[in-house]
C-alpha positions in Angstrom: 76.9 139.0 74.1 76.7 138.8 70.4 74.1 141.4 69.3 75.0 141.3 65.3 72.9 139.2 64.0 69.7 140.2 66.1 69.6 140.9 70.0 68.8 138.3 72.3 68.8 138.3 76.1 71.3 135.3 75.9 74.0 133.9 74.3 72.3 132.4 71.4 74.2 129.9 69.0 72.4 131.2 65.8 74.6 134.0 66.5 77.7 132.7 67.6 77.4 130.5 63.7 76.8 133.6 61.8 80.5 135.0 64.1 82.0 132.1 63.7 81.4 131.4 60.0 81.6 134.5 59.1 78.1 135.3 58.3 77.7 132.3 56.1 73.9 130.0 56.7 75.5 127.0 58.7 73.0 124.3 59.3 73.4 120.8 61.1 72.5 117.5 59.4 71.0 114.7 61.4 72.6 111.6 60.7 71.0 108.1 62.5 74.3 106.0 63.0 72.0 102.9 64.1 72.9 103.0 67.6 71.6 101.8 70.7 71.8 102.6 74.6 73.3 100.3 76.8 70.0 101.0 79.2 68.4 99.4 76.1 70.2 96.7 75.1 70.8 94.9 78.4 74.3 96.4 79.1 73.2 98.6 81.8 69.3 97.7 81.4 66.3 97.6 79.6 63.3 100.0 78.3 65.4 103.3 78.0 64.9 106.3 79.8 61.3 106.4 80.5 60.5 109.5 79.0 62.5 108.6 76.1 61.4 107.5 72.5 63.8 108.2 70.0 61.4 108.7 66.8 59.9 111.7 68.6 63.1 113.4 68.1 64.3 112.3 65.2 63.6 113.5 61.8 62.0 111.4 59.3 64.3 112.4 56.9 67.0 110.5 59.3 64.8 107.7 59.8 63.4 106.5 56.5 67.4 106.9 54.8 68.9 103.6 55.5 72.7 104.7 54.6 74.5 107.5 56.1 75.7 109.0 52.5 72.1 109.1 51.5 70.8 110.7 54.5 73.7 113.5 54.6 73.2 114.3 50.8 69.0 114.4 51.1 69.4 116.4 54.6 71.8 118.5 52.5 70.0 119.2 49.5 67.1 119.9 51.5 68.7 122.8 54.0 70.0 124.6 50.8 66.8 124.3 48.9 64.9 125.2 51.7 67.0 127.5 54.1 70.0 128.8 51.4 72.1 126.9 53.9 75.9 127.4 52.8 77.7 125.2 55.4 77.1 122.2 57.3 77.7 120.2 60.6 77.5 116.4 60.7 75.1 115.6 63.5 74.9 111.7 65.1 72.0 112.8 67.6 69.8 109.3 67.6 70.5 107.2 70.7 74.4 107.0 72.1 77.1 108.3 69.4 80.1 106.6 70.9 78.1 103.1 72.2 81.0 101.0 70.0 84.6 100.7 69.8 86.8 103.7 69.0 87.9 101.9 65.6 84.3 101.3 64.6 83.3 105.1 65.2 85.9 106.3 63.6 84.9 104.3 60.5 81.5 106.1 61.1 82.4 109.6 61.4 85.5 109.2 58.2 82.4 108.5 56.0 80.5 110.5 57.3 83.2 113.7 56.8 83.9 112.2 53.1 81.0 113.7 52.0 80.7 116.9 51.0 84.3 117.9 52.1 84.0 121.4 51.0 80.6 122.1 52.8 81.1 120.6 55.9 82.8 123.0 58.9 81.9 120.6 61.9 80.8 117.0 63.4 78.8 117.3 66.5 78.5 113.6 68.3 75.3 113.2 70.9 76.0 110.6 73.7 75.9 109.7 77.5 78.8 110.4 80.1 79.4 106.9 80.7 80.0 106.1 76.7 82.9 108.3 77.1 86.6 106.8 77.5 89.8 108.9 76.3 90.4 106.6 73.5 87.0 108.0 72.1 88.0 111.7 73.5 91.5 111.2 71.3 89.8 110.4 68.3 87.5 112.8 68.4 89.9 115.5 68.9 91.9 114.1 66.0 89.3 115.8 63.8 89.9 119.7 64.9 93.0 118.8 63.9 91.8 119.1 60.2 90.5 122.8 61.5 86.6 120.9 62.3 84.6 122.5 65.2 83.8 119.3 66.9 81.0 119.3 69.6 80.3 116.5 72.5 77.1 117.0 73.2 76.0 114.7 76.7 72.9 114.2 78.2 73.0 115.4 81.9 68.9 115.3 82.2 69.6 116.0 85.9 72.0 116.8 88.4 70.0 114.5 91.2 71.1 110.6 91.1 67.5 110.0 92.4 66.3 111.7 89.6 68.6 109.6 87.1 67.4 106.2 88.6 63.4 106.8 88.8 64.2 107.5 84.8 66.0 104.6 84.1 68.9 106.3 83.1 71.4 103.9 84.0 74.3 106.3 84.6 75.2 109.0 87.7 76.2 112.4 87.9 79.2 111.2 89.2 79.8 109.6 85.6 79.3 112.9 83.8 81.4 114.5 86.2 84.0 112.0 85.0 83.4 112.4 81.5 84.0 116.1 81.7 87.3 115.8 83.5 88.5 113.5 81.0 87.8 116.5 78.5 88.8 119.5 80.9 91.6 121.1 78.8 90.2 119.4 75.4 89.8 121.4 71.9 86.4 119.8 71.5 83.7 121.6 72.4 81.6 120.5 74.9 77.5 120.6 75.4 75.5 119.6 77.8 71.7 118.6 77.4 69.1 119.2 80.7 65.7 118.0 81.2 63.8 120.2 83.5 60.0 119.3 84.7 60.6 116.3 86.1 57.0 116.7 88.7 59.2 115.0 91.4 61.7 118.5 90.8 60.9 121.3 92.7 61.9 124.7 91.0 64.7 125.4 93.5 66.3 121.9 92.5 65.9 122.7 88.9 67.6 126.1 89.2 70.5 124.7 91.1 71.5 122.9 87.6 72.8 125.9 86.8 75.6 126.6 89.6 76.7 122.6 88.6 77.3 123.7 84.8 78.6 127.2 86.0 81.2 124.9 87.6 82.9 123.5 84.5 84.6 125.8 82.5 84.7 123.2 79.9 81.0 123.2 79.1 80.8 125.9 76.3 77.3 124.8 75.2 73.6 123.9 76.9 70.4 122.4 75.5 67.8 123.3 77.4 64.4 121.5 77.4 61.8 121.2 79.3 59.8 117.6 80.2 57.2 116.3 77.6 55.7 112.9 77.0 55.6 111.2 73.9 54.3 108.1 72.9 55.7 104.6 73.0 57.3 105.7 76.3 57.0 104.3 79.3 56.3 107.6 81.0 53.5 108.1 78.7 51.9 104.6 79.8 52.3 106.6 83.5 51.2 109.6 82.3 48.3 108.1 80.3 47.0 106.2 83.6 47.5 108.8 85.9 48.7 112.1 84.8 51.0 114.5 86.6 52.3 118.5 86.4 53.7 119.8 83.5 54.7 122.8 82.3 52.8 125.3 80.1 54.2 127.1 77.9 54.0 130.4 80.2 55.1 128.6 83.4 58.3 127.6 81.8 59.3 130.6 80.6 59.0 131.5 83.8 61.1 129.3 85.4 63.7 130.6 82.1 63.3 133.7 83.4 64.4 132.9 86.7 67.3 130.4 85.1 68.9 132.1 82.5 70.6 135.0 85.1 72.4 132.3 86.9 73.8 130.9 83.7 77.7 131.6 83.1 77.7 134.7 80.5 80.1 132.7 78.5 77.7 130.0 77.7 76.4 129.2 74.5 72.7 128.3 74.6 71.9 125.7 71.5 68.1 125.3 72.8 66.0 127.0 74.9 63.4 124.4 75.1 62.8 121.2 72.8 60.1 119.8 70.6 58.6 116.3 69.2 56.6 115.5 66.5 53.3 116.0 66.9 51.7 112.7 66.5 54.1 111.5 68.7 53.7 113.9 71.5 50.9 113.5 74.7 51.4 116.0 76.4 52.1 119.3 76.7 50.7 120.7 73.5 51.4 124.8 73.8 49.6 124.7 70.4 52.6 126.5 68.5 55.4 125.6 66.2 58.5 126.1 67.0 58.8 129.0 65.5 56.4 130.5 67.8 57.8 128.7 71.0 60.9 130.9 70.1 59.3 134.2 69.7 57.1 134.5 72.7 60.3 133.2 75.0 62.5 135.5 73.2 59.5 138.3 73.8 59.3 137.4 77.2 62.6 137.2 78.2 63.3 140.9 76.6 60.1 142.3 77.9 61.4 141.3 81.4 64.6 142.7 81.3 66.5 139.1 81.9 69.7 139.0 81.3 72.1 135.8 81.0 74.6 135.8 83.7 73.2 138.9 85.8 72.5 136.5 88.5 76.1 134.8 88.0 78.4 134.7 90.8 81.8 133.0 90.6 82.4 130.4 93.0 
């Protein structure tokens, strides 16, 4: 546990950064690639995942820039003038990062890495298990080559299949299971992104996600959020018309109280919990910013004693 650069109850990445880069401010830079999903574009299915509408995680910044040069140079010029940031990673987070053919992406990401050679340290790709082929795995691994930290990030939501087809995620577990042995002895660095919350989820399901990721020694990284519901979603037309359970801001810090121990003590934690904008999000409003959110989990957690991995037992 990294206690350097403040103490925290868990292996947080704003520490392993300030380790890795030696201290220096590194910040990442959404880029919008203009992707789609294949459960959006009639691949797989329709409608994306119902809780899913990209705007309310995407920052306007990203979406008002209609070339990638322009958004990494704004999204640049606006961490150093507003955070002293020093060093950067490229981040494709809308939609599915690797939804095209390996010679296409590469294209993408080569621009993208043009810019600001100097600056940049890493290239972080967001995507779904089933976009994920070894062609795609070999080219992204051709950038550590040039000494990048390159992170997969893929969205496991949940470790239930009934779970993943009631959200219309189009994909398995099986399928992520599959994309992370096709990277099991990989330089890449790889993330995975839970949703926990889901009302049909009871809390002894939800904490079981953490023996599957304890299982892959592969995943160095987790995002951790918890369920909200945001407009222009079909889960908030079903939440609108009859709304269900959701956690508050105290009950899901409880549940991360309970989580956290029977995470790996290895793993990196990128998120504890996620956000949308505002007038995009229904429900739950905890009535904080995000800065907030932080403390008074990072409070809690330290006033109850939890550490990450206490709970951990090796298979």
């Amino acid at each position: 546990m990294n206690v350097d650069y403040g103490f925290k109850t868990y292996n947080n990445y704003g520490a392993y950064l300030k380790t890795k880069y030696h201290g220096q401010r590194v910040f990442k830079i959404v880029v919008d690639g203009g992707f789609t999903c294949p459960n959006r574009d009639g691949s797989k299915g329709f409608g994306g995942c119902t809780y899913c509408n990209v705007d309310a995680f995407t920052p306007e910044l990203s979406r008002k820039m209609p070339t990638i040069r322009e958004q990494i140079e704004k999204g640049i010029e606006r961490a150093v003038n507003g955070y002293a940031a020093e060093k950067f990673i490229i981040y494709f987070q809308p939609n599915t990062n690797t939804y095209a053919p390996a010679h296409y992406l590469k294209m993408m990401y080569d621009e993208a890495l043009s810019i600001c050679p100097d600056k940049v340290v890493g290239l972080s790709v967001g995507t779904r298990p089933d976009c994920i082929d070894a062609e795609k795995v070999a080219l992204l691994e051709s950038y550590t080559k040039r000494g990048l930290h390159v992170d997969l990030e893929m969205g496991m939501e949940s470790i239930y299949n009934d779970t993943l087809s009631r959200i219309n995620r189009g994909c398995t577990h099986e399928e992520l299971q599959s994309a992370l042995a096709l990277v099991e002895n990989s330089p890449l660095d790889i993330c995975v992104h839970t949703v926990f919350g889901f009302p049909w989820e009871t809390k002894e399901m939800m904490l079981k996600y953490a023996e599957e990721i304890n299982k892959h020694p592969q995943i160095k990284f987790v995002k951790l959020h918890q369920l909200y519901i945001v407009e222009k979603s079909i889960m908030g037309v079903q939440y609108k018309r009859e709304p269900f359970k959701l956690f508050s801001l105290e009950e899901y810090t409880d549940f991360l109280c309970d989580f956290v121990p029977l995470l790996r003590p290895d793993i990196i934690v990128q998120r504890l919990f996620g956000i949308s904008d505002y007038d995009l999000l229904i429900a739950p409003n905890w009535g904080l910013k995000k800065s907030g959110i932080q403390s008074f989990i990072d409070k809690e957690l330290e006033r109850r004693g939890v550490m990450q991995g206490a709970a951990y037992a090796p298979a």
